[in-house]
C-alpha positions in Angstrom: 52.3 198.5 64.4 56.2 198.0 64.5 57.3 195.8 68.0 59.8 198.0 69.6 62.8 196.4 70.5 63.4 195.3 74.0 66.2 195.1 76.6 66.9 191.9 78.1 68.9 190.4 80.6 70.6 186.9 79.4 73.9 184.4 81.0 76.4 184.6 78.3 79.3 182.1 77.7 82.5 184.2 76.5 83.8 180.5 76.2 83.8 176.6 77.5 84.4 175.9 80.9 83.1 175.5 83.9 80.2 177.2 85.9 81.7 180.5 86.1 81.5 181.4 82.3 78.4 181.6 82.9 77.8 185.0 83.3 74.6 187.9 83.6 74.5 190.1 80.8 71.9 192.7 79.5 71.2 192.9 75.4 69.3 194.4 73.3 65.8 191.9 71.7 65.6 192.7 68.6 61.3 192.8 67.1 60.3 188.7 66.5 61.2 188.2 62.4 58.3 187.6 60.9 57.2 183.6 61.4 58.8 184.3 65.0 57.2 185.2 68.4 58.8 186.9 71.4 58.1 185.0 74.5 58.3 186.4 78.6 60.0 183.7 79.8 58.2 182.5 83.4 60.4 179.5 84.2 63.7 178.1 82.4 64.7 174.7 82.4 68.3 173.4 83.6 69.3 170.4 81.9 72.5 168.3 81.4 72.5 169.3 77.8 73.6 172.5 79.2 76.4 171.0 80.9 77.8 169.5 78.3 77.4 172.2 76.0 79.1 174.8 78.7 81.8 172.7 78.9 82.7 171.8 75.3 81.4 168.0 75.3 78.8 169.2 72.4 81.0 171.7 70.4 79.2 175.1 69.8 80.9 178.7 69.0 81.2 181.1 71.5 79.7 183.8 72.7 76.5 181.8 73.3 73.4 181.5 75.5 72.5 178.3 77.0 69.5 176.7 77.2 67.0 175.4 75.0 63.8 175.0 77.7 61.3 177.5 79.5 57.7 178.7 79.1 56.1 182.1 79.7 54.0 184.2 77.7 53.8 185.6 74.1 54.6 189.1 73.8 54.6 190.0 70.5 54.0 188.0 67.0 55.7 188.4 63.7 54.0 189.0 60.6 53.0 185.5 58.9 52.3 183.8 62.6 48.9 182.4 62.8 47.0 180.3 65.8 48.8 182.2 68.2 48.0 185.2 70.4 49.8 188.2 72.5 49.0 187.0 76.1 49.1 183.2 75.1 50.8 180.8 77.7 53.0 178.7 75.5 56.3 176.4 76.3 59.0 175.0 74.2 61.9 172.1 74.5 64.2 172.6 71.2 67.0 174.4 69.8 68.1 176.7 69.0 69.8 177.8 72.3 69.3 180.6 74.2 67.0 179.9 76.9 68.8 181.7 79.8 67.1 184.7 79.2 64.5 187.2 81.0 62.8 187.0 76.8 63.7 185.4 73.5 62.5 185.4 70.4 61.6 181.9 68.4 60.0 180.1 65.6 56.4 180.1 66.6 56.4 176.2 64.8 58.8 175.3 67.9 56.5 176.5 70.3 53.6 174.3 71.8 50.1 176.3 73.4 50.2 175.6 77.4 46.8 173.7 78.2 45.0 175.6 81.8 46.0 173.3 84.2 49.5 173.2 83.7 51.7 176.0 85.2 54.9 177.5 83.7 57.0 175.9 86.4 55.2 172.5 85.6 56.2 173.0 81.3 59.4 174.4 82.0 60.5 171.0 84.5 58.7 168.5 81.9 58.8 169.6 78.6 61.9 168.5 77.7 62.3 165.5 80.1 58.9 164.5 79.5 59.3 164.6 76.0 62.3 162.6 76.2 60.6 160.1 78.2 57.6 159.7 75.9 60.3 158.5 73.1 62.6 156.5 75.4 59.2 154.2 76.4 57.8 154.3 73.0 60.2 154.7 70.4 64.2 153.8 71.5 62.7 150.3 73.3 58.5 149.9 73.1 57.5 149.2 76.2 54.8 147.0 76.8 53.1 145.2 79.8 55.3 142.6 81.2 58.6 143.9 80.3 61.3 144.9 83.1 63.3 148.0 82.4 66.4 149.5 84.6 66.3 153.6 85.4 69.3 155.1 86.2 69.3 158.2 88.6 65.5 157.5 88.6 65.1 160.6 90.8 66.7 162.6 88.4 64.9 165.1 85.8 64.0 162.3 83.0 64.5 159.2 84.9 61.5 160.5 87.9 59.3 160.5 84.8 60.6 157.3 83.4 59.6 155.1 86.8 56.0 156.5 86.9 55.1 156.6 82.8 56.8 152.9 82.7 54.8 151.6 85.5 51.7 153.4 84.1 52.4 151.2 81.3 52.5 147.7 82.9 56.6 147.3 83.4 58.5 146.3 86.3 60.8 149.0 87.1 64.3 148.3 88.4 65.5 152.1 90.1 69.0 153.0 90.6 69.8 155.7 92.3 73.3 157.1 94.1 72.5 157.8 97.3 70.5 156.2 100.5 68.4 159.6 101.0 67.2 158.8 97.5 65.8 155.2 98.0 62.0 156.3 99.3 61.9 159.3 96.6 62.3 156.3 93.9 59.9 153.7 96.0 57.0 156.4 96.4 57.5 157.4 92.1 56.4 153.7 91.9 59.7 151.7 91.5 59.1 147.6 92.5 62.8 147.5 93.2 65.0 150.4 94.0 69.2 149.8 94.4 71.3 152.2 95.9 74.4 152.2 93.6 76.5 153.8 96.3 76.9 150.3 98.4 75.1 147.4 96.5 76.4 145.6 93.4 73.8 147.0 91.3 74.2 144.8 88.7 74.2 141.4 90.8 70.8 143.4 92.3 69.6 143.5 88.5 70.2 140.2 88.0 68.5 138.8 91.4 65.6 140.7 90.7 65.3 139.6 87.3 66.1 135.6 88.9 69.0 135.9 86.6 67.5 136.6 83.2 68.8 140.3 83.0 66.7 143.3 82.0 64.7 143.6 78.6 65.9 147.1 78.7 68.7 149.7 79.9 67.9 153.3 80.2 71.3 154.8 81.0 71.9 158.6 81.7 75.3 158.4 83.5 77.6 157.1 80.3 81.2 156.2 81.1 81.0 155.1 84.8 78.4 152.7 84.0 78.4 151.5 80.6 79.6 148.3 80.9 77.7 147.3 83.9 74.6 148.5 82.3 75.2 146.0 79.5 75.7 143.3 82.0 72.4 143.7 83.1 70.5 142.6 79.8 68.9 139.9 79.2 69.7 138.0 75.6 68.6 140.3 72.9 68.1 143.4 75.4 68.6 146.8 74.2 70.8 149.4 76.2 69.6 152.9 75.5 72.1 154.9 76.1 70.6 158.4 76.4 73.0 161.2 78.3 76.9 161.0 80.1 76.2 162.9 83.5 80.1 160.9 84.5 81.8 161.6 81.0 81.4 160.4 77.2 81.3 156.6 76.5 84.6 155.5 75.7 84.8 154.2 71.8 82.8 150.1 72.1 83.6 146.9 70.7 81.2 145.9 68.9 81.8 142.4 69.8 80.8 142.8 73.5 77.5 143.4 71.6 77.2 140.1 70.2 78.0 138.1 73.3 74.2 138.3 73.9 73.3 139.6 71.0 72.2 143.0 72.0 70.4 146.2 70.7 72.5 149.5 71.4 71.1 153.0 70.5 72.2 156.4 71.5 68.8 158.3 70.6 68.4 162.3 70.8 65.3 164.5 71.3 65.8 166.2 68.9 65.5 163.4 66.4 62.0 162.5 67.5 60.7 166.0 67.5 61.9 167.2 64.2 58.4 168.0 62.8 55.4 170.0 64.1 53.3 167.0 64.1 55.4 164.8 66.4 56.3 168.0 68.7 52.8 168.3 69.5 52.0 164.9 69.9 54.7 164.5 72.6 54.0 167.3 74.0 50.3 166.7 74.4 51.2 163.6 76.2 53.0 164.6 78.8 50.7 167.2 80.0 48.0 165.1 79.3 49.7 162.6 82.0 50.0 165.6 84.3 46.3 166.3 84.1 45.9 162.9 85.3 48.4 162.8 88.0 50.2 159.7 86.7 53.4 162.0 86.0 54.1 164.8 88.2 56.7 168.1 87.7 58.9 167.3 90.5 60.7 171.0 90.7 63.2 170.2 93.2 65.8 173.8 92.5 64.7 177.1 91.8 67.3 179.4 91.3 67.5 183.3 90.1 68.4 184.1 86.5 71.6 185.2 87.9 72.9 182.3 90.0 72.7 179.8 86.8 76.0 179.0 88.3 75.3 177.6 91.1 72.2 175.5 89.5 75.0 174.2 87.2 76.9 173.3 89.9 74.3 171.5 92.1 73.3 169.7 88.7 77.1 168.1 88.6 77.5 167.1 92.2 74.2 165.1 91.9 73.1 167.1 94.6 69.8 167.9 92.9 66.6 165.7 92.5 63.7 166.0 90.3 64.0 169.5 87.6 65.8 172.2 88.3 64.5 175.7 87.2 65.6 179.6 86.9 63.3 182.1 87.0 64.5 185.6 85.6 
């Protein structure tokens, strides 16, 4: 039987700029191609990627449709799809964009099977961030009991599952967050030492906690406004992971700076550790297996219609947000 097409209703960026290119539009869906499935989407999630992408940072031709997270159900399967069903739960975290959409279709090998206990607004806040946090603790810097690692914006989307999955695996966890009304948010996700970057000298507050020895590790989302600090706060041989520019791209570095203490740098991408099927699922499969258990948990802090991705964008920039932030269509 022949999968009628479908009309939709999707934000649509006639070009780069700021929030207010993103607009509502309704289209046509096309029938899922045949290694495809079309997918109800439940929950989308907002991430900086989106920002940057909206605003030019990450080049992309326009028209296009942001977004590259949400989960909902399978509506309809192409030809050569096997192990999935009509009626399935499922989530992804990946590109292609195209996200902020009421449906989309996608390659069904980008798309991972939702386990019972975990709820489309749950996927759609921690698939992606999760995800990312599995690699940062495992793959960019190997965290291990003992070490001491620095979060910035540890309330944030990633960094609220960085403090928690860290601790769950024996580190000390140095928070850094931008505000006072954040400071219990970061001590109740688990956080031995939480500095509020608005009026302490975080990196003297790194240091002191670390009686001077500096951080094994750096996981820094902000980019230009706190680069150089954040390499102040290793210890010899540290690594700065450098993973997202919420304040603007890091300026062009000297690799000498580097070899003052002999430090690791890395600018690591999802996208990268999730290339194949294999490691997709495996991610994926820990994070909501860390859900399950309560050790990580979807912190949706921003629901907003399909409609107002706008105003989600904006909130996102201000740092007015904590936890995920979500559109439902």
């Amino acid at each position: 039987m022949t999968t009628p097409s479908l009309p939709v209703q999707r934000i649509v960026c006639a070009r780069t700029g700021g929030p207010e290119v993103l607009e509502l539009h309704t289209a046509t869906l096309a029938a899922p191609q045949a290694h495809e499935v079309r997918i109800r989407h439940e929950a989308i999630g907002v991430n900086f990627l989106d920002v940057y992408v909206r605003t030019g940072l990450y080049p992309t031709e326009a028209p296009f449709t942001p977004g590259v997270e949400a989960a909902g159900v399978i509506e309809a399967i192409g030809s050569e799809v096997s192990g999935m069903q009509v009626g399935e739960r499922v989530v992804y975290a990946t590109p292609p964009m195209g996200a902020y959409a009421s449906a989309r279709n996608l390659a069904a090998e980008r798309v991972v099977c939702l386990p019972t206990n975990v709820s489309a607004h749950q996927a759609a806040a921690t698939m992606l961030k999760g995800m990312s946090a599995h690699y940062l603790l495992h793959d960019s810097y190997r965290v291990q009991a003992g070490s001491t690692v620095v979060v910035h914006a540890a309330t944030g989307g990633v960094g609220s599952l960085l403090v928690p999955w860290a601790k769950h695996m024996g580190a000390t966890v140095i928070a850094l967050v931008g505000a006072a009304t954040k400071v219990a948010r970061a001590h109740a996700l688990g956080a031995d030492v939480v500095v509020d970057t608005a009026t302490e000298e975080w990196v003297a507050a790194v240091l002191h906690a670390t009686a001077g020895r500096g951080a094994d590790c750096v996981y820094d989302s902000v980019g230009k406004d706190t680069f150089g600090r954040s390499l102040a706060c290793l210890r010899v041989r540290g690594t700065l992971v450098s993973y997202g520019q919420s304040s603007g791209a890091v300026p062009p570095v000297d690799v000498l700076e580097l070899g003052k203490k002999s430090v690791f740098l890395t600018r690591p991408s999802l996208w990268d550790h999730t290339s194949t099927r294999s490691e997709l699922l495996v991610r994926a499969a820990a994070v909501h297996q860390l859900l399950a258990a309560g050790v990580l948990s979807a912190d949706v802090g921003q629901v907003w219609p399909l409609a107002q991705a706008a105003d989600a964008h904006r909130a996102l920039q201000a740092r007015t947000t904590h936890g995920s932030t979500l559109l439902v269509p």
